[in-house]
C-alpha positions in Angstrom: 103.8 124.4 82.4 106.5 122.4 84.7 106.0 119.7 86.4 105.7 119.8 90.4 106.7 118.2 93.0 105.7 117.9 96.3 107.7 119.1 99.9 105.6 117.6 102.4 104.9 117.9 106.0 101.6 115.9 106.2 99.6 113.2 104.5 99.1 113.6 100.4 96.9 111.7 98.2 96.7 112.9 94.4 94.0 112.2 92.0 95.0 112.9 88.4 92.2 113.5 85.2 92.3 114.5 81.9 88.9 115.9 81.8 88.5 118.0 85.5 85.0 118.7 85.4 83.6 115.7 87.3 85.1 114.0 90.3 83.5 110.5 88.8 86.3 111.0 86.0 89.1 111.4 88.7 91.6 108.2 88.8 94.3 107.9 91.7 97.5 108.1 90.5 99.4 108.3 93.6 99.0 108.1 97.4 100.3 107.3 100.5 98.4 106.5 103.3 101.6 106.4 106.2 100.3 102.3 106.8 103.9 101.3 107.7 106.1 101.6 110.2 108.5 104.1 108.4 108.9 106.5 105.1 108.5 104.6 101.9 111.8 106.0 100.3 110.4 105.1 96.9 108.1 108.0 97.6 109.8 110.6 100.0 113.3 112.2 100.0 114.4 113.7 103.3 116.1 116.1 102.7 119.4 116.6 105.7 120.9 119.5 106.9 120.7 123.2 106.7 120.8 123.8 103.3 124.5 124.8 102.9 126.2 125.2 101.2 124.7 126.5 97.9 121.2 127.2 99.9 121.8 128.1 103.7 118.9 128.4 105.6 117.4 126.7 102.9 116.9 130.3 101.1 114.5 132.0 104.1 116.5 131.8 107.1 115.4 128.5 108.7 117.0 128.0 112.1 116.6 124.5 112.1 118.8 121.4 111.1 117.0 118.7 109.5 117.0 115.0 110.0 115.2 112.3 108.8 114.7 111.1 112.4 112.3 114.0 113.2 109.8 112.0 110.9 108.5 109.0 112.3 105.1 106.8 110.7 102.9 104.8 113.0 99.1 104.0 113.1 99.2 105.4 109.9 100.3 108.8 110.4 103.4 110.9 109.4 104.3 112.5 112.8 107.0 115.6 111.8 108.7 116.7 114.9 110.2 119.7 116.2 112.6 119.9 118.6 114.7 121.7 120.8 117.7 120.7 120.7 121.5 121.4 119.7 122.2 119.6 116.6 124.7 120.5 113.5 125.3 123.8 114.9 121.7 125.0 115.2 119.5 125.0 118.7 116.3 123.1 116.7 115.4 120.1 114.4 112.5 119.3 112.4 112.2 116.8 109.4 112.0 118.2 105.9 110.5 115.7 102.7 110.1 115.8 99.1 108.6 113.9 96.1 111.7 115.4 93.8 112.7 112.7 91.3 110.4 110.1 93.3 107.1 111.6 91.4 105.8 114.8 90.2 102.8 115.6 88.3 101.9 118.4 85.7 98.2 118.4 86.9 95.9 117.2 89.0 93.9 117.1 92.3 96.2 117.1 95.4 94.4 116.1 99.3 96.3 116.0 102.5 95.3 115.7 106.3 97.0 117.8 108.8 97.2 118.7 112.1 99.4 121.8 112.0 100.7 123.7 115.2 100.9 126.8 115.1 103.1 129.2 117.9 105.7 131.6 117.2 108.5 130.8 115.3 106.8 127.9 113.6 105.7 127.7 109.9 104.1 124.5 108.9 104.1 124.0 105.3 103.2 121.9 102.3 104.6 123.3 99.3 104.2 122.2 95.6 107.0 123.3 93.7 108.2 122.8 90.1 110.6 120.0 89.8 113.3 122.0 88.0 113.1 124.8 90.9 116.3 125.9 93.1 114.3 125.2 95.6 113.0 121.9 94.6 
């Protein structure tokens, strides 16, 4: 098995065990709990752009340009944002983050809270993808 790590669009805690069979013998091994007033870059990568040029639309067609300024923290939430608006040659931003070469984890218990919108044309996602991926 590979290690993963995480592209988030929401709030993660992980819990990591050797022996999975009782939540008494989970330990916390990583979290982040959003209680500043901006992404702890020890933790999360934005990642900028559109993905070109080795991976344009970031390898399923995304319309949007990402910037680390669509992802704001306060009262200890990560608030992603989409937007309408030109930027980078494309009519929408959003913010895009990653654990990748910040922390990954082989396995393990993963938790997040989200608010997700939903609407068409949006896709909301928290993926967990292995470290070594093309996509990672």
């Amino acid at each position: 098995m590979r290690p993963t790590a995480i592209l988030l669009c929401a709030l993660l805690t992980l819990v990591a065990t050797r022996n999975p069979v009782g939540a008494a013998d989970w330990e916390l091994v990583w979290s982040d709990e959003f209680s500043g007033s901006s992404l702890d870059p020890a933790k999360w990568d934005p990642q900028i752009g559109t993905g070109c040029p080795s991976l344009c639309g970031w390898g399923n067609n995304e319309l949007q340009y990402y910037r680390a300024e669509n992802a704001t923290v306060a009262n200890g939430m990560l608030t992603i944002e989409a937007r309408e608006e030109f930027y980078g040659g494309r009519n929408y931003t959003s913010a895009r983050l990653r654990t990748l070469d910040r922390a990954d984890w082989l396995y393990g218990r993963f938790e997040m809270r989200a608010k997700l919108p939903t609407g068409k044309g949006l896709w909301p996602a928290f993926w967990m993808l292995p470290s070594d991926s093309i996509y990672g």
